[in-house]
N, C-alpha and C positions, 0 to 999 in steps of 0.2 A: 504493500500500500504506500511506504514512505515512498519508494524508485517513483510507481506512478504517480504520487506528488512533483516531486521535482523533476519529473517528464514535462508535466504541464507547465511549471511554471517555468522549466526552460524556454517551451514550447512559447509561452507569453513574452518572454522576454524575447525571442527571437522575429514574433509578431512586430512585436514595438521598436524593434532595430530596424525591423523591413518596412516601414511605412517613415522610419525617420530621414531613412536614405533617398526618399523622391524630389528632394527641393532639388538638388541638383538638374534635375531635368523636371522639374515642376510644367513646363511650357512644352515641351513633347508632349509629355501625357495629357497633358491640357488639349492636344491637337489635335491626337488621337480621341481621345472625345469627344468633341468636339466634330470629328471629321464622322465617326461611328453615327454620331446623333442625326447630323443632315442626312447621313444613307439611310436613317430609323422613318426621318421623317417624307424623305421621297418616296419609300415605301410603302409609305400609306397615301401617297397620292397617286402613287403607281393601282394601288388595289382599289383607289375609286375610279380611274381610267379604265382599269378593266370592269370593274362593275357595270360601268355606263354603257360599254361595250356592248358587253352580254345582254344589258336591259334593251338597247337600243336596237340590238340586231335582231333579239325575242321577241319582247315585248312590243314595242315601239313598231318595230319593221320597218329601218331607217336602211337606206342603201349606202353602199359600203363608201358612196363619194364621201356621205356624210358623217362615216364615221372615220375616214384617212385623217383629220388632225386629232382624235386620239389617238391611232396609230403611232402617229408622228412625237406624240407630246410621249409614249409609252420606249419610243427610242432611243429617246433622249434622255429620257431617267434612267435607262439601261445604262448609258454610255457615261452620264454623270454619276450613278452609284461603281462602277466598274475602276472610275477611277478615287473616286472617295477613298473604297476599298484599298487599294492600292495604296494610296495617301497615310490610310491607316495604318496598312504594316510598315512601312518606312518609318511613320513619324514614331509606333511602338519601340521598335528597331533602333531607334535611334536611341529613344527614352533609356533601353535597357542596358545598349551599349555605354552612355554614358554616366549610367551609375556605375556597371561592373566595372569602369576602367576607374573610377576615383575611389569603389572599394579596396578594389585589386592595389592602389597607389598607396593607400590607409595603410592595406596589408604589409604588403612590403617597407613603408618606413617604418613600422611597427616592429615590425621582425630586425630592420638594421638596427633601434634602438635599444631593440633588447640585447643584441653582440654575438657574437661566435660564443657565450657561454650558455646562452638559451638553443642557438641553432644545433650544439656538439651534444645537448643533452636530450635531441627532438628527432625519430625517425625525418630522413630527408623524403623519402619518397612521401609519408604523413603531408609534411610541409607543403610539396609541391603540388598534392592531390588537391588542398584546402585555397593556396593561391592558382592554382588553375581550374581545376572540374568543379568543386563548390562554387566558388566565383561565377563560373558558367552556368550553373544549378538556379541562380537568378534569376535568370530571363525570361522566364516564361512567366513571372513574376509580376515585373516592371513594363514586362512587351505585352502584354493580354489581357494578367488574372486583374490586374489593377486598374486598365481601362473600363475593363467589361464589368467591374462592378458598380460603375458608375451607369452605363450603359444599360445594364439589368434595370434597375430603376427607372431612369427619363425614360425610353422608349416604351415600356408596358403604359407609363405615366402618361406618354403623347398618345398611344394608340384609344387607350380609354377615352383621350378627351373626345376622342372624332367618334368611336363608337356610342359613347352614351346618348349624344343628340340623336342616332337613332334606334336604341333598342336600352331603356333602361336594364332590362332584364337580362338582355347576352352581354353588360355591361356589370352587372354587378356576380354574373355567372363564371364569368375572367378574373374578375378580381378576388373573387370570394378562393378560388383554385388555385391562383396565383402561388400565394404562399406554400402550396404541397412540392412545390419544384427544390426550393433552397432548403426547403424542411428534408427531405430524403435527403437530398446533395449534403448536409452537413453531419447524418446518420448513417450514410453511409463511407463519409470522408472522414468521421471523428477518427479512425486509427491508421490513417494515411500520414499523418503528421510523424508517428514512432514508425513506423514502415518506411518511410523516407529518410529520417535519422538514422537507424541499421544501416538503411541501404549507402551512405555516403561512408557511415563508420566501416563498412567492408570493403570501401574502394581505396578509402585511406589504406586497412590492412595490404591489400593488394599492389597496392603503388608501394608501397615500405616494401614487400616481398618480392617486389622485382626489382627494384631498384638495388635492393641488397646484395639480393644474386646475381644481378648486372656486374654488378660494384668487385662484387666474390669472385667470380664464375675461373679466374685464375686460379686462384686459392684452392676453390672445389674442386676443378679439374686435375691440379698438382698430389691430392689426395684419394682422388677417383670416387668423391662424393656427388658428382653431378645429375645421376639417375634419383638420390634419396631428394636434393631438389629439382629434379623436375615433377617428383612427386607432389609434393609441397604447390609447385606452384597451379598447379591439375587439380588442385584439393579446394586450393584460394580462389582458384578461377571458377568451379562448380560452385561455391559458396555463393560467390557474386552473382553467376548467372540466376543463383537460386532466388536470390533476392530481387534481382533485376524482374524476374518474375512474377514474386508478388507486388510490388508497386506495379507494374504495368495491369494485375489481373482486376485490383485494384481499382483503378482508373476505367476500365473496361465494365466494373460492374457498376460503378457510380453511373457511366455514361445510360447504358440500360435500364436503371433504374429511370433514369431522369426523362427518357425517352419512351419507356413504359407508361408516366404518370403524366406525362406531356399527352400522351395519344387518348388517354382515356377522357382528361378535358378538353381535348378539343370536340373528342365525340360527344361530351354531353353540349356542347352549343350547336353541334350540328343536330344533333337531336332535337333541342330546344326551336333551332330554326324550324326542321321538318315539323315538326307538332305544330306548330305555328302554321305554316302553308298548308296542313292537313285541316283547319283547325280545330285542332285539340286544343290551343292555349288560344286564348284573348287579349294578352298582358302582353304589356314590354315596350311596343313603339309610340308610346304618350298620347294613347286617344286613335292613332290613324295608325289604317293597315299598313301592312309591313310589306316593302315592295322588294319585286326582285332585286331590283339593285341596292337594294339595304341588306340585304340578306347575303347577296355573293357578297356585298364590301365586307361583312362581318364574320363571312367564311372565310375569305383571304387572309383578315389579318388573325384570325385566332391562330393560324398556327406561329405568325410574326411575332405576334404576344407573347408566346412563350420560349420563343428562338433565345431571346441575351440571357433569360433564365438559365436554357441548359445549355448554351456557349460558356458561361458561366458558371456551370457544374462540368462540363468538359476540362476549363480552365482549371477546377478545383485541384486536380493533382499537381499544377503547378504549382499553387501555393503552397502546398504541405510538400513538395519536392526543393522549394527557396526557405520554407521554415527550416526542415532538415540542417539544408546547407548554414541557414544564417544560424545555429546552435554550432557548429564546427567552426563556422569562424570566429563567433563571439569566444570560442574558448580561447584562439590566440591573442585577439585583440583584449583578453581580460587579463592575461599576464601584466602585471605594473611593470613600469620603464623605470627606471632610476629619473629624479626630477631635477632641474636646477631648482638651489636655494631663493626662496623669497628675494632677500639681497646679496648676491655671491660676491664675497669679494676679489677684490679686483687681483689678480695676480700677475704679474711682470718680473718674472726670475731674470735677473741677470747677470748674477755671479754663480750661476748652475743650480741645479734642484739637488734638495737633500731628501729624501725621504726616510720616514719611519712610520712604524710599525708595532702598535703598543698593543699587547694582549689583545687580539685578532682572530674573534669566532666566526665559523661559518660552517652554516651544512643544506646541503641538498634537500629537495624532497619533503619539504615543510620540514625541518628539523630530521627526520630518519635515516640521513647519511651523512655525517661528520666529515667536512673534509679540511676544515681550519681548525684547532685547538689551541687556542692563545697562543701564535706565535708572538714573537716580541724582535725586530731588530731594525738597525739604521745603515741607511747606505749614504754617504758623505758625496758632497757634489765632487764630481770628476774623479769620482772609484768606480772602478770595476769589479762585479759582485757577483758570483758564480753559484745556481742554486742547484743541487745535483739530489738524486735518489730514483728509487724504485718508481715505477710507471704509478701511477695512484697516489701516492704521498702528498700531494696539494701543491704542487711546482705552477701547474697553469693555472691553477685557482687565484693563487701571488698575482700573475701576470692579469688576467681576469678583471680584479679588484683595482690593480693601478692603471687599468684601460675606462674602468668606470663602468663595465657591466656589472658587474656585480656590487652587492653594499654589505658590508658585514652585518654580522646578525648582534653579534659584539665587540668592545675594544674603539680601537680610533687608529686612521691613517693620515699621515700629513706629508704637506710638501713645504719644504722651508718655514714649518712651524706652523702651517695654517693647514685647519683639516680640510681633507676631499670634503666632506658634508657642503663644505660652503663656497666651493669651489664650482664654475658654470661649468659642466662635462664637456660641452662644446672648444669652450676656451684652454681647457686643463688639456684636452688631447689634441693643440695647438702646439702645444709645448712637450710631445712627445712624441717620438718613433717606434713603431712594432715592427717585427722582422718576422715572419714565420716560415716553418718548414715547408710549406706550399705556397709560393708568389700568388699573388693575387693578380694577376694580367687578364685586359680586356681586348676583345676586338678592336682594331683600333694598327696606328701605326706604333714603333717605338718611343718617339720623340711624345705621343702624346700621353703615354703609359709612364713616361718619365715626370711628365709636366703635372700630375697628379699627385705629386708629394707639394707644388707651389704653383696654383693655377694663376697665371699672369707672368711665369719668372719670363727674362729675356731669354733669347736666343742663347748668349753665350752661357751662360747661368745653366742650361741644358746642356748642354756640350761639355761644359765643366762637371759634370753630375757623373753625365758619360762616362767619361776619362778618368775620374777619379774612383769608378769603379767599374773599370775595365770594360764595360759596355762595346768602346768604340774596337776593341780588339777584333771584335768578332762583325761589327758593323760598317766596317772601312772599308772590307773590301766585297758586301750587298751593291749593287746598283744603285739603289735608293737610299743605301745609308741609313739614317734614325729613322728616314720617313716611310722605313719599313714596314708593311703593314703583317701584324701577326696575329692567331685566330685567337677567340674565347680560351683562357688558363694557358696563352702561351702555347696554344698550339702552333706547331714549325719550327719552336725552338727545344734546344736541349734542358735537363731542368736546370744545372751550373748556369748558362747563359739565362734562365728567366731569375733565377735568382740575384746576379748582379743587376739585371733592371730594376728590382728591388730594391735592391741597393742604392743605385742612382737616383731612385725615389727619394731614398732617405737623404740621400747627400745633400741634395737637391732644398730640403724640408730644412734642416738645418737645425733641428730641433734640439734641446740640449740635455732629454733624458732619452736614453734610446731602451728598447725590452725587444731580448731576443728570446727566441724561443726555438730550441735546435738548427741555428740558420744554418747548418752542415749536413744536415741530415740528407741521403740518400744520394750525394756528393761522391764522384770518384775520386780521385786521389788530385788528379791536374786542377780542377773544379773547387775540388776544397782549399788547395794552396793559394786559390785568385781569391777566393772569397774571403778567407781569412786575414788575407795582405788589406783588401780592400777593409774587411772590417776593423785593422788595429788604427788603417789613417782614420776612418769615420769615429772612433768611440775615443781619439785625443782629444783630451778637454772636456767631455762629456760627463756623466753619470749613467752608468749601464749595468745592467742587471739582465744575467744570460741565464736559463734554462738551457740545460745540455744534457746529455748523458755524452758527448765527446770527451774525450782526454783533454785533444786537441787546444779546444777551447776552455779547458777547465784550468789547464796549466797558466796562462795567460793571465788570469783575475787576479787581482790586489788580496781578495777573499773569498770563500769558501763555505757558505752554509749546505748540511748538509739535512735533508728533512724524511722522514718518515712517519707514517699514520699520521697527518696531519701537525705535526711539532718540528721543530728542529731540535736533532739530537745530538747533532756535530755544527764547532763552526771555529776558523781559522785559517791560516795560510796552508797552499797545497805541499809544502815542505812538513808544517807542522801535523797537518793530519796523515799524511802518511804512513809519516815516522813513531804515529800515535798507537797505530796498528788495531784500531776500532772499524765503526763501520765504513767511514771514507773508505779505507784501507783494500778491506776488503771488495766493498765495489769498485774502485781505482783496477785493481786486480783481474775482475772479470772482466771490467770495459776496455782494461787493454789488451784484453784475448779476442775479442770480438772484435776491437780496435786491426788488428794482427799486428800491434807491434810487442807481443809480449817477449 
């Protein structure tokens, strides 16, 4: 009972996100109504052309010269509602497009300001399913269900006005019916809402499970596990289709229904008519007989009467297929960002950043996984500071915290005496450099991949970035030199060469606290020697703080913490831990077997 509590009131909350997202395109939808309503209302002067028609050609016995400008007028409303229509899906189309593209905008800088420690702790294919397919799970939403509920309304509202002046009774027989259309449509749609939640929560599974094994399929095939996933993904793919199933059976029995209870009032006005021309009934046309051409107008439009109704129980699985989506995406957009302070103060370091570190809690997972334990330490401006241990130990979490994704749970961090808390995150990571194990390169040329550490630097200022981290080595002798253009993550290039564009980045940035985080990793041996050269001139004069499990780079630092389970357990110069023969010692030992220069 409590789950189906907070089904609904997800479900509500996801209503009220989806109706708050239309101002954006408020004037589409507007148009698309708008456009809907004039084809509502030519159709009912379409069914009195034909009525006059009929009367005129039966009854009357008017020759057909005298009836070609009905004709004429019924071709015109043809070729005017044809494009209305048209008008309509365009201006819907429109409407939808441009909400999904500023939700999809919402998402994505949502996701940059949470950081690589919300992205590293979140299936990616999850990620990608919620800014792509959910995003897209909208449209039927903002392009249809939301026009047409407006359209439900005015058009049964226009056609009653024109029916009642002649037939109280086929007028109050429409109206009184009316409501059994939305009444079924929403008894039958009440569990389309969790049937569409499932169904988006399985496609997440599905996109994470391929993406994985995309990601793996090396890995798998090196161990000859690739048959146990292709099982897996035969399992995930039937799960979906399974689902995909019910929402569509879904949708199909709504439509039936609505279509069932559609036919059976229209037959009772047809009924009411025949009784009438029989006569059996007396009532309805206010005093005077009921003429044929009152009678076909009010056959025509009974079944137009209840068309936006069940265009609008048709629509209904869109809604409950955009509520779905908008509960998947409300989950990430509910993650809190880190905020800037009320009044941050002003920081302008220019005799280098010192940082510290005072009893420093933090853990995962609402508090259920520890991964800080009151560290405590200081890194003095223009030191070099080397943080080493086991895979898990809280190395990137350090890193994490002084990039400003993350906020401790407790303790305090500062930069030259003034805490992060009150520090603008914008401004603070002005004044620093990240390096990591995987460059971040975009499509794009060189020169313009470089110019993203200081958008606006000059020419030379590039060049100089280049050079000073070996860039142009490999770029001199390209045809096109920097203005080379290379694919999404540096495809084209080797990873040594995307890495010193990195680099060049930084140079570039000029920033005075730099954080590395294994910048050698997965380096050959020629690769690592350019990179390291280039990183002793960039880290002169700086404050820098490296994450490694290298030697390489470990030997190098001023100092040496070394951390485990969340604490540091060692810290000193790499002579003095050595020779200490604790834990440094011991991992020193294995990383230089692995290293191969034991």
């Amino acid at each position: 009972m409590q789950e189906s509590g907070d089904q609904s009131t997800d479900a509500k909350t996801g209503r009220r996100w989806l109706f708050k997202q239309v101002m954006p395109a408020k004037g589409w939808i507007g148009l698309s109504v708008g456009l809907g309503l004039g084809s509502g209302l030519l159709l009912i002067a379409q069914a009195g052309f034909l009525a006059r028609i009929i009367h005129g050609a039966v009854i009357d016995g008017k020759s057909r010269e005298a009836l070609w400008p009905f004709f004429g007028a019924l071709v015109g409303i043809y070729l005017v509602r044809a494009f209305l229509g048209w008008g309509r899906e365009v201006s819907g189309f429109a409407a939808s497009a441009k909400i999904r593209r500023v939700v999809r905008s919402t998402l994505m800088a949502h996701i940059t300001r949470l950081g690589p420690a919300y992205v590293t702790g979140r299936n990616t294919g999850a990620l990608a399913s919620t800014v792509m397919e959910q995003v897209e799970g909208l449209h039927g939403f903002f392009a249809h269900y939301l026009p047409q509920m407006a359209l439900a309304i005015t058009i049964p509202a226009a056609i009653l006005t024109f029916v009642f002046p002649v037939s109280w009774a086929a007028g109050g027989l429409l109206m009184v019916t009316a409501p059994l259309v939305p009444l079924f449509m929403v008894l039958v749609g009440m569990g389309a809402e969790s049937v569409s939640q499932r169904h988006f929560q399985a496609l997440s599974r599905m996109s994470a499970h391929f993406l994985d094994i995309l990601q793996g399929l090396p890995t798998l095939k090196l161990f000859h596990k690739s048959r146990g996933a292709e099982k897996t993904v035969a399992r995930v793919s039937r799960d979906y289709r399974k689902r995909t199933m019910s929402v569509l059976r879904i949708a199909f029995l709504s439509s039936a229904v609505l279509e069932f209870f559609s036919a059976i009032a229209i037959a009772m006005v047809a009924v009411y008519l025949g009784m009438t021309y029989l006569g059996y009934y007396h009532f309805g046309p206010w005093g005077l007989p009921l003429t044929l051409s009152g009678g076909v107008f009010i056959l025509l439009l009974a079944p137009e009467f209840y068309l936006p109704l069940r265009e609008l129980g048709t629509h209904y699985h869109a809604r409950a297929e955009a509520v779905g989506a908008a509960q998947e995406i409300l989950k990430v957009l509910a993650v809190p960002v880190p905020v800037a302070p009320d009044k941050p103060v002003l920081f302008e370091p220019s005799g280098g950043i010192e940082l510290c570190f005072r009893d420093v809690h933090l853990a995962y997972d609402r508090g259920r996984r520890p991964a800080l334990n009151g560290i405590s330490f200081t890194v003095k401006a223009g030191e070099k500071l080397a943080l080493v241990g086991e895979s898990g130990a809280g190395k990137t979490t350090v890193l994490d915290l002084l990039l400003g994704f993350l906020q401790p749970d407790r303790g305090q961090i500062t930069a030259n005496g003034i805490s992060a808390d009150h520090l603008d995150p914008a401004r603070r990571r002005r004044y620093l450099s990240w390096i990591g194990q995987d460059p971040a390169l975009f499509f794009g040329s060189i020169r313009d991949n470089i110019q993203m550490g200081r958008p606006g630097a000059s020419e030379q200022a590039v060049v100089d970035a280049a050079r000073s981290a070996r860039v142009l080595d490999f770029t001199q002798p390209l045809a096109r030199g920097l203005d080379t253009v290379i694919g999404e993550r540096g495809y084209g290039l080797s990873r040594g060469q995307a890495q010193r564009i990195a680099l060049a980045r930084v140079f570039l940035k000029k920033a005075p606290l730099l954080l590395l985080d294994e910048p050698t990793a997965g380096l050959d041996v020629e690769n690592e020697h350019l990179v390291l050269g280039a990183l002793d001139r960039l880290s002169a004069g700086r404050t820098v703080l490296t994450v490694t499990h290298r030697m390489a780079d470990v030997e190098k630092a001023d100092r040496i913490l070394v951390m485990s389970g969340g604490k540091i357990v060692e810290r000193g110069t790499f002579a003095a831990l050595s020779a200490a023969g604790g834990v440094f010692h011991r991992l020193a030992n294995r990383l230089h077997g692995e290293d191969g220069r034991g």
